[in-house]
C-alpha positions as CSV (number, residue, x, y, z in Angstrom):
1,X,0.0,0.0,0.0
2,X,1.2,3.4,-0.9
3,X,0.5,7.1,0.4
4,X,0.2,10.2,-1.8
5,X,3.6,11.5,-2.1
6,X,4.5,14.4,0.4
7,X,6.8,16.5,-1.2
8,X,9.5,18.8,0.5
9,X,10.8,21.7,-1.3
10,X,14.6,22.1,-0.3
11,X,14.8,25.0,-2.8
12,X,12.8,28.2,-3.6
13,X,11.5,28.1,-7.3
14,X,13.6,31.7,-8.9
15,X,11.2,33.7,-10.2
16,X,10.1,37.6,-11.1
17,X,12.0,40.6,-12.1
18,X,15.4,40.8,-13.6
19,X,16.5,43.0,-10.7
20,X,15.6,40.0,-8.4
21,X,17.5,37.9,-10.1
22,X,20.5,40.0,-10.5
23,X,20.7,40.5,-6.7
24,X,20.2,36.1,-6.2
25,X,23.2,36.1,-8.7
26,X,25.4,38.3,-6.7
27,X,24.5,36.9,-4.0
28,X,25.6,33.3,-4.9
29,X,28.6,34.4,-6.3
30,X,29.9,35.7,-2.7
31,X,28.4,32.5,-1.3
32,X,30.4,30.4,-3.8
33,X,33.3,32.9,-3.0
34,X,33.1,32.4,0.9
35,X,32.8,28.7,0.2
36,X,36.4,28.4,-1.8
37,X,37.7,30.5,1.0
38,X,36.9,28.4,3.3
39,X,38.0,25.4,2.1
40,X,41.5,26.6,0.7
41,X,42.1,27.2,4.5
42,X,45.0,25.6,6.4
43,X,43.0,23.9,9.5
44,X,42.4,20.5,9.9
45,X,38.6,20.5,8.8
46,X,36.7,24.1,8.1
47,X,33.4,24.4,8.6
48,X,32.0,23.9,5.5
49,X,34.0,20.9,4.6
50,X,33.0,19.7,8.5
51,X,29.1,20.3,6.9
52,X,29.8,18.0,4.2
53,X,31.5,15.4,6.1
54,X,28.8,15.3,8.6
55,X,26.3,15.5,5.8
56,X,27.7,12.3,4.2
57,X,28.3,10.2,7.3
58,X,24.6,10.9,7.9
59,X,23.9,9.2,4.4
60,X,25.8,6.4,5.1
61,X,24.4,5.7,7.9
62,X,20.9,6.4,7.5
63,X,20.9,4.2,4.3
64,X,22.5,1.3,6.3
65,X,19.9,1.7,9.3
66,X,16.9,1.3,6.8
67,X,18.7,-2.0,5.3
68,X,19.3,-3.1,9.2
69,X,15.7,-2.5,10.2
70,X,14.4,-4.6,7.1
71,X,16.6,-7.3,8.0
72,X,15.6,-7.1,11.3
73,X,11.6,-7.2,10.9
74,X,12.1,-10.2,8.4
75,X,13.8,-12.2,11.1
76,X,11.7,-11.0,14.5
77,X,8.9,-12.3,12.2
78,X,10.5,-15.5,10.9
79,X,12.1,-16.6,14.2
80,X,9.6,-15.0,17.0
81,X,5.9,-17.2,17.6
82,X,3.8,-13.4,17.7
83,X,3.6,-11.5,14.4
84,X,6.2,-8.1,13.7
85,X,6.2,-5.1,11.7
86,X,8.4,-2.6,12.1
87,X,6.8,1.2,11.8
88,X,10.3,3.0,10.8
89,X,9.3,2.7,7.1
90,X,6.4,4.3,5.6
91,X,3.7,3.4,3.1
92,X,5.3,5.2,0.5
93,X,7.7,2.8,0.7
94,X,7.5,-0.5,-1.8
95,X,8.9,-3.7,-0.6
96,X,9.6,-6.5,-2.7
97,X,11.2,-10.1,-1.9
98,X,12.1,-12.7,-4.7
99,X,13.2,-16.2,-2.5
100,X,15.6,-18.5,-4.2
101,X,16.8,-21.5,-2.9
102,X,19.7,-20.4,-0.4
103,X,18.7,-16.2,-0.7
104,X,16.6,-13.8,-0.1
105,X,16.4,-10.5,-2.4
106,X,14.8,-7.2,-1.5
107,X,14.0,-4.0,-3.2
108,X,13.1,-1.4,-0.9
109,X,11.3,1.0,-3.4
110,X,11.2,5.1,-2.1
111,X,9.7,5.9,-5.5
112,X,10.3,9.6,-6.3
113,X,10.3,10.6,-3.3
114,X,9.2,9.4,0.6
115,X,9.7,10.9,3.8
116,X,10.6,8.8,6.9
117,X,9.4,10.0,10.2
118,X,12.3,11.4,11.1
119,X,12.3,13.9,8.5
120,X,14.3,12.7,5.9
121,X,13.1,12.0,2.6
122,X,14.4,9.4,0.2
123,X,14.1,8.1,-3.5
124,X,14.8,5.3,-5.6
125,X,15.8,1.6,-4.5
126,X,17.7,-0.2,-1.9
127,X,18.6,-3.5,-3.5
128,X,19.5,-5.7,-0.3
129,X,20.5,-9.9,-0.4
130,X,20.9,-12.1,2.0
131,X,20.5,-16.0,3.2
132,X,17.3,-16.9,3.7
133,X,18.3,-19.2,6.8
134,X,17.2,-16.4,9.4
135,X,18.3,-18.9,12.1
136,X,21.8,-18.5,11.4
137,X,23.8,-16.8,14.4
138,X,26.2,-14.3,12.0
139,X,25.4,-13.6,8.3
140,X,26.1,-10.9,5.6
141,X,23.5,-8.4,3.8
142,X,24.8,-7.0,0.4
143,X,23.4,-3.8,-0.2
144,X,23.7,-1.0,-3.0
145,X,21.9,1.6,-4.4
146,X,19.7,2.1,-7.6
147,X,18.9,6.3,-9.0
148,X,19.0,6.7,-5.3
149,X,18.4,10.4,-3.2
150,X,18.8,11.3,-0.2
151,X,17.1,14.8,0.6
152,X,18.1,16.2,-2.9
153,X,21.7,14.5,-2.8
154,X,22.0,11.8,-5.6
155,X,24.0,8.9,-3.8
156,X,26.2,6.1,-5.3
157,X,27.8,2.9,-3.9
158,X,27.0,0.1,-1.5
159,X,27.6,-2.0,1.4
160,X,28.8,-5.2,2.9
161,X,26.7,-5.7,6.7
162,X,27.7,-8.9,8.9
163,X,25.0,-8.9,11.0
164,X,24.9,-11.2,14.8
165,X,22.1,-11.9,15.9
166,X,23.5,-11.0,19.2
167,X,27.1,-9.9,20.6
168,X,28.5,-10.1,23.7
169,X,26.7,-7.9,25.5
170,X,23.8,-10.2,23.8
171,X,23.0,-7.1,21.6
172,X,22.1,-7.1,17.5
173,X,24.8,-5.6,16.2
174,X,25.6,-4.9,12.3
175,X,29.4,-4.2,11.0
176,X,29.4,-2.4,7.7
177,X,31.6,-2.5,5.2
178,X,31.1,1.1,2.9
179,X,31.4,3.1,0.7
180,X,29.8,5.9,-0.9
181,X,30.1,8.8,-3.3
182,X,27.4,11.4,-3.3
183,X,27.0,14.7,-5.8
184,X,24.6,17.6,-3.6
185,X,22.0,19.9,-5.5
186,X,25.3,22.6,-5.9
187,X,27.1,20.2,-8.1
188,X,29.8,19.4,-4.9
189,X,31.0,15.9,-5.5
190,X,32.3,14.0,-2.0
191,X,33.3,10.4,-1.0
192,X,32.9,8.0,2.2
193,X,34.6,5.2,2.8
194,X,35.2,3.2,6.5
195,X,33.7,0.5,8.8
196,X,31.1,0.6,11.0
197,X,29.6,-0.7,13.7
198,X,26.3,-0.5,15.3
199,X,25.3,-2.3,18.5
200,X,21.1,-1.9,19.2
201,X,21.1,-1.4,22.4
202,X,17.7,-0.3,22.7
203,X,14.3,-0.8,21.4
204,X,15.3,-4.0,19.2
205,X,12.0,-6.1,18.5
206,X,9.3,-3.5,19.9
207,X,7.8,-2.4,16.3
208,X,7.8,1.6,17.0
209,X,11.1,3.3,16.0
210,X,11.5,6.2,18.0
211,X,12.6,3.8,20.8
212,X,16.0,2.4,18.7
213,X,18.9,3.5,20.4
214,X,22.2,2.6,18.5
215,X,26.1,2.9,19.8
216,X,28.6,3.6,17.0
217,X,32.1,2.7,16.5
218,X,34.6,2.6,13.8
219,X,36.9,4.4,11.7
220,X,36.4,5.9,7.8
221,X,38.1,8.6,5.5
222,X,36.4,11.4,4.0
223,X,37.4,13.1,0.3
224,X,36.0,16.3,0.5
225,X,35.2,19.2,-2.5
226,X,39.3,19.7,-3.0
227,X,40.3,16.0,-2.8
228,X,41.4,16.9,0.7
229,X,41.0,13.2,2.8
230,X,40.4,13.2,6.1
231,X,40.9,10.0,8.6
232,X,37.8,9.7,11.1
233,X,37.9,7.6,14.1
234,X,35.7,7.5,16.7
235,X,37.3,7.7,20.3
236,X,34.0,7.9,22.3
237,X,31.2,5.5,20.8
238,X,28.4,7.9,19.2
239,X,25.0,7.7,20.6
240,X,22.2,8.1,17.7
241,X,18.5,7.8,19.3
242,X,16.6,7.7,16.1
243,X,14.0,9.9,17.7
244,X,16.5,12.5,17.2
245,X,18.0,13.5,13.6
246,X,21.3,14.3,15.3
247,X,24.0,12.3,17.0
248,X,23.6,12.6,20.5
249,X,27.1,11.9,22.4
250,X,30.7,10.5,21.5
251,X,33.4,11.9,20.0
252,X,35.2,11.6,16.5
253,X,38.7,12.4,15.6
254,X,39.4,13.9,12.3
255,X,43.1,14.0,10.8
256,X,44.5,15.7,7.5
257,X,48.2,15.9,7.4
258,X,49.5,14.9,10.1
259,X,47.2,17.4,12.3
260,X,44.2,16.1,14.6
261,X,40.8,18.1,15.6
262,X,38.1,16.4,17.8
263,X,34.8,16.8,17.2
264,X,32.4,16.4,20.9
265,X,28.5,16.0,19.9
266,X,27.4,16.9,23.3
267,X,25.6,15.5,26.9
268,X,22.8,13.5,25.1
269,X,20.8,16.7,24.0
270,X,18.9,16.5,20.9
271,X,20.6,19.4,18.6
272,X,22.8,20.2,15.9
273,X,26.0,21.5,17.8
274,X,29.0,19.8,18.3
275,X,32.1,21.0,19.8
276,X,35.4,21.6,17.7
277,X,38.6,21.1,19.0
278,X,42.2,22.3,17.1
279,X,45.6,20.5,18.1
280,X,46.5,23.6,19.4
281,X,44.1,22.9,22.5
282,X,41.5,25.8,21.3
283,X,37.5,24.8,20.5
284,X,34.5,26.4,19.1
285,X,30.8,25.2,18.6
286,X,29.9,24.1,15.5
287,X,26.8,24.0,13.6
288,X,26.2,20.1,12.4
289,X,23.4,20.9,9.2
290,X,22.9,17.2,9.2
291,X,20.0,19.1,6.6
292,X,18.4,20.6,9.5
293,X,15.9,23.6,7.8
């Protein structure tokens, strides 16, 4: 079953007298100015390339969580006696499953468009395989991306996910394997590469998604605008309550020639500030878009 599609308009249609138009032109410009400016600078990560870096590792794993949570619902409901559905994905969303005789395929259809309810709206397909022997106590989901969007940014790529049905602290927990490029509205191209891990720690099997509450770990690199690359590595597991379109908690480590900032997301507050610290010792609050309007 589908919904009407609810679009979000992440752009103001240009329109009316040359004048106007004159004055958006200029304006751009200096914007497009101000951005070169800021990435030609010498620190570690500026803001703007700390924008797009957050921006991408919120792709990644956004797209991952929905491919988790799909995986999950099939095997609640395969290996549980009560029937399961998950409420994370909407009925905008198309889900298909062909069965052959050791695998299970899914497409997970967005259409042209379909917003989750935590805001963000996808398009396009998840293709997702995996064995079809849900008992099994570790397996691996292949996942990659067909015309795929990800509120307005057009996203490439895939990802390997060995799933346990339970780690040692008797949590699900999926380790991924990815790597993405993604081109935004603009025309700004940028890559993600790394490993992942994300423990469930809360809310695994109880059908409403605002309850999941997932611990992060790992390491990736980030190629920004310039080609600059940047090593990430997080120090302080991050906290991501999918209630909340923002990190919570943890820290990540950023590094670009030979040079290392931190990056604090906070005391477990819902928002989109983080805390930015040089090598030199000296910090300033940052403003994580995370494409927060």
């Amino acid at each position: 079953m589908k919904k009407c599609l609810k679009q979000l308009n992440f752009t103001n249609v240009l329109a009316g007298f040359a004048v106007f138009s004159v004055m958006v032109f200029v304006s751009c410009s200096k914007n497009e100015s101000s951005v070169e400016e800021d990435l030609n600078s010498e620190e570690v990560i500026t803001s703007t390339e700390l924008n797009y870096s957050d921006e991408a590792e919120l792709i990644s794993e956004e797209v991952v969580a929905v491919a988790e949570d799909v995986y999950a619902t099939d095997e609640i409901s395969e290996t549980s006696k009560f029937g399961y559905a998950s409420d994370f994905l909407p009925d905008c969303v198309t889900i298909t499953t062909v069965v052959t005789s050791t695998t299970k395929e899914k497409t997970i259809d967005f259409g042209e468009g379909c917003e989750l309810p935590n805001g963000n709206v996808l398009g396009g397909i998840i293709h997702l395989s995996y064995e079809k022997d849900m008992e099994a106590v570790t397996k691996t989901l292949a996942l990659s991306l067909e015309n795929f969007t990800f509120n307005g940014v057009s996203v490439e790529g895939g990802a390997d996910i060995l799933r346990q049905r339970a780690n040692e602290n008797g949590n699900p927990q999926g380790t991924a394997n990815a790597d993405f490029s993604a081109t935004w509205p603009d025309g700004t191209n940028a890559s993600f590469a790394g490993t992942r891990t994300r423990e469930w720690i809360e809310g695994y099997g109880s059908g409403f998604w605002g309850d999941n509450v997932f611990l992060i770990t790992g390491n990736a690199t980030f190629t920004g605008k310039q080609g600059n690359v940047f090593s990430k590595e997080i120090i302080v597991p991050l906290r991501r309550e999918m209630a909340c379109r923002f990190l919570v908690s943890g820290v990540l480590e950023i590094s670009r020639n030979d040079a290392t900032a931190s990056l604090d997301f906070g005391d477990g507050s819902c928002d989109a500030k983080g805390l930015l610290t040089y090598p030199d010792g000296t910090s300033k609050e940052v403003f994580l878009r995370r494409f927060w309007k």
